[in-house]
FIROBA-409601 format. One line per 4 residues: number of its first residue (from 1); for each residue z, x, y of C-alpha. Coordinates in Angstrom, 1 decimal. Last residue first. Layout:
NUM = Z:X:Y; ... .
// end
This chain:
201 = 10.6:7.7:12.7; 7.1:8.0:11.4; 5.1:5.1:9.8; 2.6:5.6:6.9 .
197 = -0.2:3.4:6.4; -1.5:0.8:3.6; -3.4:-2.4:3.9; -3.8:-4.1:0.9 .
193 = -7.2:-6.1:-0.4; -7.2:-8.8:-3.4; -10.7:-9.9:-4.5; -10.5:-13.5:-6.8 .
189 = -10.8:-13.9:-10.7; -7.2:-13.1:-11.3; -6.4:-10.0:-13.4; -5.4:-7.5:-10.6 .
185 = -3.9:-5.1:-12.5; -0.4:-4.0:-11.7; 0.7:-1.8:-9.0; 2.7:1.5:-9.1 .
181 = 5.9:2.8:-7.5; 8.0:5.7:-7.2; 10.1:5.9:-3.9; 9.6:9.6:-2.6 .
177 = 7.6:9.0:0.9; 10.5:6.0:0.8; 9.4:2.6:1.5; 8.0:-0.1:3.8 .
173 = 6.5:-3.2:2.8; 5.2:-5.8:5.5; 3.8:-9.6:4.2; 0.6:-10.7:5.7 .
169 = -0.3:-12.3:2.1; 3.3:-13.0:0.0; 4.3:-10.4:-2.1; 5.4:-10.6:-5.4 .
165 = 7.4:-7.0:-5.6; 8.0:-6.2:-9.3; 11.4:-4.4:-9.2; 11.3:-1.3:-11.8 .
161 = 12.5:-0.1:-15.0; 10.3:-2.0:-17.8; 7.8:1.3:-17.5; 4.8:-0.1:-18.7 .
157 = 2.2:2.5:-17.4; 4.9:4.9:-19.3; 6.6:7.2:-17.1; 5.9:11.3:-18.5 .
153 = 2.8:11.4:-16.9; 3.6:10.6:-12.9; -0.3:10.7:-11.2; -2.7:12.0:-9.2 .
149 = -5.8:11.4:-7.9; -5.1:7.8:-6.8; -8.7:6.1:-5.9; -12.0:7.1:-5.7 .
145 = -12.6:8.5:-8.8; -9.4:8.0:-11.5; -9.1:11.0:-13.4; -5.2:10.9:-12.9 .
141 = -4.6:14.9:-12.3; -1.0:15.4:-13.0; 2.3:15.3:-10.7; 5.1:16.9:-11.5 .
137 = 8.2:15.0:-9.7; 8.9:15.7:-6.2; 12.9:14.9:-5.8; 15.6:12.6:-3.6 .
133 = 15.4:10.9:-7.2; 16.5:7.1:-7.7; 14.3:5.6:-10.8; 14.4:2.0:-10.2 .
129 = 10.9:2.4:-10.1; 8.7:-0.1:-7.4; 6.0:-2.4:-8.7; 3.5:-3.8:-6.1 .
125 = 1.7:-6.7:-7.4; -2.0:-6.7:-8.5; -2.2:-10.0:-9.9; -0.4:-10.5:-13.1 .
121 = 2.3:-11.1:-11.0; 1.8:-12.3:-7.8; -0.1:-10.7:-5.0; -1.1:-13.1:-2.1 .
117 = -3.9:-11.7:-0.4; -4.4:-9.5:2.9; -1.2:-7.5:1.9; 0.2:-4.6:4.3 .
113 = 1.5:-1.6:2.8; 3.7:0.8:4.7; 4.7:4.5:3.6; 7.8:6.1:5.5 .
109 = 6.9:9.8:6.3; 8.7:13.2:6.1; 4.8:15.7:6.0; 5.8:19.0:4.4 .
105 = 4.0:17.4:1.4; 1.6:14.4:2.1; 0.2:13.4:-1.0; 2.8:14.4:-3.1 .
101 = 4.9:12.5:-1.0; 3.3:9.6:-2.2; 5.4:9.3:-5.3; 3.4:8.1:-8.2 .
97 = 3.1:6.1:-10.5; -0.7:4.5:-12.1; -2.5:2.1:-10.3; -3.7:-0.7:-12.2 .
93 = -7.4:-1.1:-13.8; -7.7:-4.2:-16.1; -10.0:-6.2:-13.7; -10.2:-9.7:-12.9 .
89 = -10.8:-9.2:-10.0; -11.2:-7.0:-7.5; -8.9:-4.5:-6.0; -9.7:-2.7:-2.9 .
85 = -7.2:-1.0:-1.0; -7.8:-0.3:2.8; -6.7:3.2:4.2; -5.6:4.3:8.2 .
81 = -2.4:2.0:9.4; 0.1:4.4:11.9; 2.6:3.7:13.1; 4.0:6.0:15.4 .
77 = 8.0:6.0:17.0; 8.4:3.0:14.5; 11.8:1.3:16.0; 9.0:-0.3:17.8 .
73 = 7.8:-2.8:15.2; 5.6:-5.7:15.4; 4.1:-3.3:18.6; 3.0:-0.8:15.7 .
69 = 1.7:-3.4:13.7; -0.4:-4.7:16.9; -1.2:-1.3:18.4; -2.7:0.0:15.0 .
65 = -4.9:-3.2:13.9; -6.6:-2.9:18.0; -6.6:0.9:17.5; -8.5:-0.4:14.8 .
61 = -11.1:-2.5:16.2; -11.6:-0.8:19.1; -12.7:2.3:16.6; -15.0:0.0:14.9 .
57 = -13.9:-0.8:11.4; -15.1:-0.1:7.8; -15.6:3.4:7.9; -12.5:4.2:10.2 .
53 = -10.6:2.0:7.3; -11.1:4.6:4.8; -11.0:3.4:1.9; -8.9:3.1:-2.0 .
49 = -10.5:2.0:-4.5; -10.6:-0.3:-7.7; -14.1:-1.1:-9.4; -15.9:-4.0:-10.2 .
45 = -19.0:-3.1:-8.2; -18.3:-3.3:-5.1; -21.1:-1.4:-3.6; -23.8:-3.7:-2.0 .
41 = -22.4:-6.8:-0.1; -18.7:-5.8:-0.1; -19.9:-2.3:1.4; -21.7:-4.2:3.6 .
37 = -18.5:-5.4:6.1; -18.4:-9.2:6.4; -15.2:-8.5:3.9; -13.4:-6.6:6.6 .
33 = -14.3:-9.0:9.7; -12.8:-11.8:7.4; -9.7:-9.9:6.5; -9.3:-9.1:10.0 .
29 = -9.1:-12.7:11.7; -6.5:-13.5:8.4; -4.4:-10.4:10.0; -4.6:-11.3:13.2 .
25 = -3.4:-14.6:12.6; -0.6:-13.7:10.7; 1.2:-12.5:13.8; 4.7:-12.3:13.4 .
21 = 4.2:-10.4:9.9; 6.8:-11.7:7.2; 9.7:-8.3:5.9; 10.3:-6.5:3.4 .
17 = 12.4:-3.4:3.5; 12.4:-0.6:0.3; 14.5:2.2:-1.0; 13.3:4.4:-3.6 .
13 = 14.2:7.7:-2.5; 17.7:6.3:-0.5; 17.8:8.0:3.6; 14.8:7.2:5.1 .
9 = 14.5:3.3:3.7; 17.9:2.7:4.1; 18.1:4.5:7.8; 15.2:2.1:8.9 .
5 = 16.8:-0.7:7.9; 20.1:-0.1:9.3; 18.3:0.7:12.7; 17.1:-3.0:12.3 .
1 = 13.7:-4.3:11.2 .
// end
């Protein structure tokens, strides 16, 4: 990531950077301590969530996740990676758009999500509005337990305005606290799980 980077993603709502992980092998050593964890044993039951990571790591473990993203890139002044998405499969539940900002108002953060799997389409890909508003749309309760409480109404769940993002397994996305974005269902028979911070500048 260069400074120009960074001031893209701060400066345009729905701006985005991509770029590979230098150290994949961390990442493929963490999926597997994740998935050893019990919750995979005894509660995934189908469903979509989003975790705590501090409940499925040690705390060695993830100030160990933390210094190694945040050391991929110091332009970050914090980085800082705290929830796991689940998505099984095949499953018809997507996330719906939103703007994460309205998770963290008064808070000027850049989000980052971090894929353990591959994320094609069709397969739980990150989907990110063309829409370009420096705004907080309205929000609405989603009704979704344990995931995204809140949700964009008034944009269709097929919305064909957006760039689908097929992301590649230890693959880096940041974007704007304001970008809107969604993911697809994951309809392939195998477990996908995301990463996903925020990152302060």
């Amino acid at each position: 990531m260069t400074p120009s980077d960074r001031d893209h993603i701060l400066e345009t709502p729905n701006g985005f950077f991509l770029q590979e992980f230098p150290d994949p092998l961390r990442l493929l050593a963490l999926r597997e301590t994740l998935i050893k964890h019990p919750y995979f044993r005894e509660q995934n039951r189908g469903r979509v969530k989003l975790l705590k990571l501090d409940r499925l790591l040690t705390s060695n473990e993830l100030l160990t996740l933390n210094r190694s993203v945040h050391r991929a890139f110091p332009l970050c002044r914090e980085l800082i990676m705290d929830r796991l998405v689940v998505k099984p499969g095949p499953s018809e539940q997507y996330t719906p758009w939103h703007q994460d900002a309205a998770y963290w108002e008064g808070r000027k953060i850049v989000r980052v999500w971090i894929p353990l799997d591959d994320f094609s389409d069709g397969a739980g890909h990150l989907k990110i509005h063309t829409h370009n508003t420096p705004e907080l749309l309205e929000h609405t309760p989603s009704g979704i337990r344990d995931y995204f409480s809140r949700m964009i109404r008034t944009i269709s769940p097929d919305d064909p305005n957006h760039i689908a993002l097929a992301v590649k397994r230890y693959s880096v996305v940041f974007f704007n606290e304001k970008a809107i974005h969604a993911s697809s269902a994951n309809h392939s028979p195998q477990l996908k799980l995301v990463l996903t911070g925020m990152a302060f500048f």
